[in-house]
N, C-alpha and C positions, 0 to 999 in steps of 0.2 A: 625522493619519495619511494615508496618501498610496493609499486605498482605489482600485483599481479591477474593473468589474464593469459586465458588459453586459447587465442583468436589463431589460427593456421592454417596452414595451404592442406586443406581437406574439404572433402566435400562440403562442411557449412559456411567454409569460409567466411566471410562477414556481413551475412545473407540474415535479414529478420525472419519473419516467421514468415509474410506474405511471398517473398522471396523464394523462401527454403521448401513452405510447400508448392511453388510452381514449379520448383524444380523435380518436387518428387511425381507430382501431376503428370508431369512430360515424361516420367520415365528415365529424365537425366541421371538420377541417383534413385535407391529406393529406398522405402522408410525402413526398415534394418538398416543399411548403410548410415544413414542419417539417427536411426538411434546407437548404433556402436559409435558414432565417431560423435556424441554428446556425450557418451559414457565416460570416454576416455579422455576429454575435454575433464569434464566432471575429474577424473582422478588423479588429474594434472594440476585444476587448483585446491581440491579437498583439503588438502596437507598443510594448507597456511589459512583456508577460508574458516574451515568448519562450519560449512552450512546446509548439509545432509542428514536430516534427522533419523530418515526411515529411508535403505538403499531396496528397490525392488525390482533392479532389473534385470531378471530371471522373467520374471510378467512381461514386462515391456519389451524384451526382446523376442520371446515367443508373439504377444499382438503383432511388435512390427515384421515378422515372419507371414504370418496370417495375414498380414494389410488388407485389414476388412474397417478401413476409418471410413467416418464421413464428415463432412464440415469445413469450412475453409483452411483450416489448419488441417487437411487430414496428411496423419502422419508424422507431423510435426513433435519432435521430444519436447517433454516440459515436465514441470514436477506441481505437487499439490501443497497449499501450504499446513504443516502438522496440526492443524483446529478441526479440520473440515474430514469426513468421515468419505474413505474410500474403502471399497470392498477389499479386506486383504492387508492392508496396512493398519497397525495401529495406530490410533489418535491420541496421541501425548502431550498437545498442549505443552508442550516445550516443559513440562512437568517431572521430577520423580514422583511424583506423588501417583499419579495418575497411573494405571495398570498396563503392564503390555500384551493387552490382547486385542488382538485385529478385529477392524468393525467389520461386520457383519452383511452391510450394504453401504450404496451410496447415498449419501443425503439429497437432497433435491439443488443446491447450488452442485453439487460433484457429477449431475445429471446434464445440466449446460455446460459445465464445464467442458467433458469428455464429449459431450455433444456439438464441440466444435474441430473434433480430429483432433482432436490433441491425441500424443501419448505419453503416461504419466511412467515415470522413471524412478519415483520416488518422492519422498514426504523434503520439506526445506524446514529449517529451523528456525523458529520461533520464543522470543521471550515467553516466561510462565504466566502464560494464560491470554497471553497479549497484552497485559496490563502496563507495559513502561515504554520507552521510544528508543530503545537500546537492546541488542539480542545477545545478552549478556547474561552470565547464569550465575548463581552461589557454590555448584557442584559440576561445574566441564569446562571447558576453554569459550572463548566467547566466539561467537561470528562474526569476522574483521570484513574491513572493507577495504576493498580488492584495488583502490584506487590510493591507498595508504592504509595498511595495514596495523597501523598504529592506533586508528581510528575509529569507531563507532561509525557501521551500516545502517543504522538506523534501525525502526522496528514499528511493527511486531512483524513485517512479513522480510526480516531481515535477509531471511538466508535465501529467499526469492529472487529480491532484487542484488542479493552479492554475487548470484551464480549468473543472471541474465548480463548485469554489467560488466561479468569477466569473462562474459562469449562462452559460458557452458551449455546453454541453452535461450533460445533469444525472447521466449515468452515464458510467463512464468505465473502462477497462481496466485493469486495476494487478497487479504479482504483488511476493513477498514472501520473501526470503532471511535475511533477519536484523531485518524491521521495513519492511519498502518499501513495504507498504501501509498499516501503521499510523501509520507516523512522518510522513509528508506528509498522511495524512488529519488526523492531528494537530495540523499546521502550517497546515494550511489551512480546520481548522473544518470535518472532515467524519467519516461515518462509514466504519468501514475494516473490514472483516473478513475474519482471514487464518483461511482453513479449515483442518482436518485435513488429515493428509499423506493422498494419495491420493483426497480429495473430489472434486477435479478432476483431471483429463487431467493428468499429469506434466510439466513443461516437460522442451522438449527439451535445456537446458543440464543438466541433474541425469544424463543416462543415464550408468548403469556408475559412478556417484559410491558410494560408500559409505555416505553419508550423503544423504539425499534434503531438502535447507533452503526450496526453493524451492516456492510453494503459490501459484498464481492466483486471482483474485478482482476487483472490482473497487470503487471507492471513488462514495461516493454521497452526496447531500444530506439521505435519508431512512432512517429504517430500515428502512418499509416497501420500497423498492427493493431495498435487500438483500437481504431475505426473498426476494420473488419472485424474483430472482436464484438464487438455490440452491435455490429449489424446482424451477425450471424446468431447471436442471441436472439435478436426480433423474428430470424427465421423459424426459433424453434417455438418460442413462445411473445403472441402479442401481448403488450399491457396495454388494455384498455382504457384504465386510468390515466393516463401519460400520454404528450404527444410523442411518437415515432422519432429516431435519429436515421434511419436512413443507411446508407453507405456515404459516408462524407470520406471525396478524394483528392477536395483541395480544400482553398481558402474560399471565405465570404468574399462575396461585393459590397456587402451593409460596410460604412464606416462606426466601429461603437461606440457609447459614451462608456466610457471606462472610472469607475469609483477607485481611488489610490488609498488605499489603509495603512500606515505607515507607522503607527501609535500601537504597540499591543498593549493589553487588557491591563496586563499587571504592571504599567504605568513607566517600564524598564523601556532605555534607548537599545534603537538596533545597533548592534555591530560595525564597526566600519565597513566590513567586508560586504555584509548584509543592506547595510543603507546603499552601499556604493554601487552592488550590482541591482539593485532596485533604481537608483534614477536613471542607471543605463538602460532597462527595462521601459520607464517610462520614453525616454528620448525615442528608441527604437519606436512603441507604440503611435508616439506620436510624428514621427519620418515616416510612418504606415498609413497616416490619415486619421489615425483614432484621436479622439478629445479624451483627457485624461484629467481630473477633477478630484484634490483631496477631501477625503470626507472621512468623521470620526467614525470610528469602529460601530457597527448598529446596536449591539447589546451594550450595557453597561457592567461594572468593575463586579457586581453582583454573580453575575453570568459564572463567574471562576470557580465561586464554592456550591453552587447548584450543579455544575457539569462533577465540580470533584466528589459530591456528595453521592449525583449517582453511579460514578467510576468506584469508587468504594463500595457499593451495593452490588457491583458483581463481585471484587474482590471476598468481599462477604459472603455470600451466598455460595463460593465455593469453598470458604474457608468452613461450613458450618453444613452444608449443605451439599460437596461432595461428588457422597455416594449417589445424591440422584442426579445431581448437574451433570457431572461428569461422567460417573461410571462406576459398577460395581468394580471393590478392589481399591477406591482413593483410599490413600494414607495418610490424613492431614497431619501425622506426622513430621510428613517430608514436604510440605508445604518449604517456599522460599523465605525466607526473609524478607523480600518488600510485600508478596500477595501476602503476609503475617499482618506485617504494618498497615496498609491499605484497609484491611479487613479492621483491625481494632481502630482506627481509625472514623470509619461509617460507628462503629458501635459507639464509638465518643459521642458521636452528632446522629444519632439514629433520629433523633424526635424532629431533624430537619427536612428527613426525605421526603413526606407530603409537599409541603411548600416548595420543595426546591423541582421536585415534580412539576407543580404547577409553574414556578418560574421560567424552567427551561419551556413548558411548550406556549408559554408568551414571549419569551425570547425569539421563539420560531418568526411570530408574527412579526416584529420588531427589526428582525435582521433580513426579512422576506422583503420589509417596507422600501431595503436601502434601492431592490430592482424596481421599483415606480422610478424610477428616475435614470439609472444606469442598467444597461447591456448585462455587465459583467462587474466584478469586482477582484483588484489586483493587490496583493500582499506579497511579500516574501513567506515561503512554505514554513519558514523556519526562524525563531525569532532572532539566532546568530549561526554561525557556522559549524561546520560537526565535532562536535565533541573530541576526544580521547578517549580511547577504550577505559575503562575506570570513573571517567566524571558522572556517570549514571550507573554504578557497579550497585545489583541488587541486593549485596550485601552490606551497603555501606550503613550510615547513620538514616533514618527514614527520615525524619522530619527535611533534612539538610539534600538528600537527594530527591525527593518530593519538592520540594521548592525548587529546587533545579530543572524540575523536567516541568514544573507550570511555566519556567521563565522559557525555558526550550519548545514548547511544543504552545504559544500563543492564540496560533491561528485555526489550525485545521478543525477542531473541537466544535465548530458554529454549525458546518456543514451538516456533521453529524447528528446534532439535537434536530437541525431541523431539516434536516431530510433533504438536503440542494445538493446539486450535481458541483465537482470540481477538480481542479486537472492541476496538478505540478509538471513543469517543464525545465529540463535543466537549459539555462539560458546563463547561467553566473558561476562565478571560479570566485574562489577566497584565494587569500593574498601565496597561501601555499600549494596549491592548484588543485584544492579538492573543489567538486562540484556544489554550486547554488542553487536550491529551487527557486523558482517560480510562479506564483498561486492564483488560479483566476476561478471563482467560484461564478456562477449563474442561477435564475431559478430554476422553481422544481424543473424536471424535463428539458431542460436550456443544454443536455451533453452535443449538441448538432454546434451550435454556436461555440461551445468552447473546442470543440475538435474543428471548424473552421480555422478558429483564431489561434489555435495551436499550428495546424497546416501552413498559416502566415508565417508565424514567428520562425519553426522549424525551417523554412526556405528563407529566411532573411539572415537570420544569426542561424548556423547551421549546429548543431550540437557536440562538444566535446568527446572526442571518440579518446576511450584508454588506451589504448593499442597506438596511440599516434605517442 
């Protein structure tokens, strides 16, 4: 396997974030120290990753000079993923099309974000637009993963989770439209959890949308990072709406009823690899005390061309619509080839998106129904194991690699339509030792219970470290 990973006897050693910033708390190291020695992390695996969209750390080494952070992470290096608007950095949406010129403020997700002591080092790379589950491009080298190189990181917060899993930085910025945080944290052997709609700050691509798909977060080494993470969220802003997650620092005492998904949508078998570390997942669960109960997927085979119908309505809307979506300065020009396809695509079936509207937010109720009866809900994150750099290449044939990524990306899409909290854990290795997700979705505001149940798992089956 063609592992790479800049984990070393330097100050971050193999320290998460919760870690890294106690250390700078105490004064043991200081955040300068700890962002020079992420930089150079950073420039040790850049050369095989390519997962640095936007380099800015001229900024972030003057901040961590100043070390004026606040927040549980203060101090802590991290980067932003290239969607989300920081002051100072351009937002490129992983695009040539898109202009380079630096936003002008931060958006209100980039406000919690920094509001938790992060400091941001730089933008990570991103497929064009976020639209596929692959961070692979028509015109640059693609973003490999650092656990086999040969391989597809996953996406859209690709180049987040390739730098956090090769110890450049232990947390890292990621958001989630149909799986971007789960599906790369996936691929890259980490944990991912995509909050409830409305947990966080709204991105700014969702306003006036109809449907709200997109949920910030970020992907991490530990579970414990995560927790602090959305706790320190609730410190900056309550959601009144939602019940509270708290600081969660271990496991539940509730034993759960655990629903098993094991069927995706489009009617196709798991993987060996896939099925194999899923009943070893169920065994574990139930060696933990959990009840575990197979039950059919809650939406039906319908569900696939309403989700794709409105996944093509962004692709749309920036194919035609651009300059306001995006920014003055697009060149739909230099649009990709799959946001090409995607886009003409919707315009084939435009006269569906009413209905398909309405479909997905009855779907909502439908997939809500499956928690009257179970806890929690467990799938594999991914409906087979990770790809080859090329089997989702944005340039291929559209029709032939659209089918590919509905057969690859199964599960995570429910969450999103209808707004439920849910966490990949790497818990499984395919037969070549890249990493397995793990998918346990709950309802709305249920992230306390899956960060429980995650804290279990993580101390039972301890998680595959690269560096070993």
């Amino acid at each position: 396997m063609k592992h790479v990973h800049s984990f070393a006897d330097d100050c971050l050693g193999d320290l998460d974030a919760v870690g890294l910033a106690a250390s700078i708390a105490s004064g043991a190291i200081s955040a300068a120290e700890a962002a020079r020695a992420a930089l150079a992390r950073i420039d040790a695996v850049e050369p095989r990753l390519s997962a640095v969209a936007v380099d800015d750390r001229e900024r972030a080494l003057a901040r961590a000079e100043a070390d004026d952070f606040t927040g549980v992470f203060a101090g802590v290096p991290s980067l932003i993923k290239n969607n989300t608007d920081f002051a100072g950095i351009p937002t490129l949406h992983g695009s040539a099309a898109v202009a380079n010129v630096p936003a002008r403020a931060d958006e209100a997700v980039t406000r919690e974000l920094v509001g938790t002591g992060l400091n941001i080092l730089g933008a990570s790379t991103m497929p064009a637009f976020g639209l596929t589950a692959t961070t692979e491009f028509a015109d640059r080298p693609p973003t490999r993963n650092p656990w086999d190189t040969d391989y597809s990181c996953g996406a859209s917060s690709g180049g987040a989770a390739a730098l956090v899993a090769a110890g450049a930085v232990p947390i890292a910025h990621a958001n989630d439209g149909g799986g971007s945080i789960r599906i790369p944290a996936a691929a890259c052997g980490l944990v991912g959890l995509k909050p409830t709609r409305e947990r966080v700050a709204q991105a700014k691509q969702m306003h006036g949308l109809p449907i709200d798909l997109v949920s910030n977060g970020v992907v991490t080494r530990s579970v414990r990072d995560t927790a602090h993470y959305y706790a320190d969220l609730e410190r900056q802003r309550e959601v009144a709406s939602l019940p509270p997650i708290g600081l969660v620092e271990g496991p539940g005492r509730a034993r759960l009823r655990v629903a098993l998904i094991n069927a995706p949508l489009t009617g196709r078998l798991l993987d060996d690899d896939t099925d194999r570390e899923l009943a070893a997942t169920v065994e574990l669960l139930e060696s933990l005390g959990h009840r575990v109960e197979s039950v059919p997927m809650p939406v039906d085979r319908s569900y696939i061309a309403q989700f794709t119908d409105y996944w093509a309505l962004l692709a749309f809307g920036i194919d035609r619509m651009g300059g306001r979506s995006v920014g003055k300065g697009f060149d739909r020009s230099r649009l990709d080839p799959f946001t090409k396809g995607l886009s003409a695509a919707f315009l084939k079936h435009f006269y569906r998106l009413p209905a398909s509207v309405i479909g997905l937010k009855r779907a909502t109720a439908r997939f809500r129904s499956a928690f009257e009866g179970y806890d929690v809900i467990l799938s594999p994150t991914l409906a087979h194991a990770v790809p080859e750099i090329g089997y989702l290449a944005p340039d291929g044939d559209f029709d032939e690699i659209f089918a590919r990524l509905v057969d690859y990306v199964a599960f995570t899409p429910a969450n999103n339509s209808s707004g439920t909290p849910a966490i990949t854990l790497p818990l499984g290795r395919s037969a070549n030792g890249l990493p397995l997700g793990m998918h346990f979705s709950a309802d709305l505001g249920g992230e306390r219970t899956l960060l429980e149940l995650a804290f279990e798992l993580e101390a039972a089956r301890p998680f595959a470290r690269i560096q070993d």
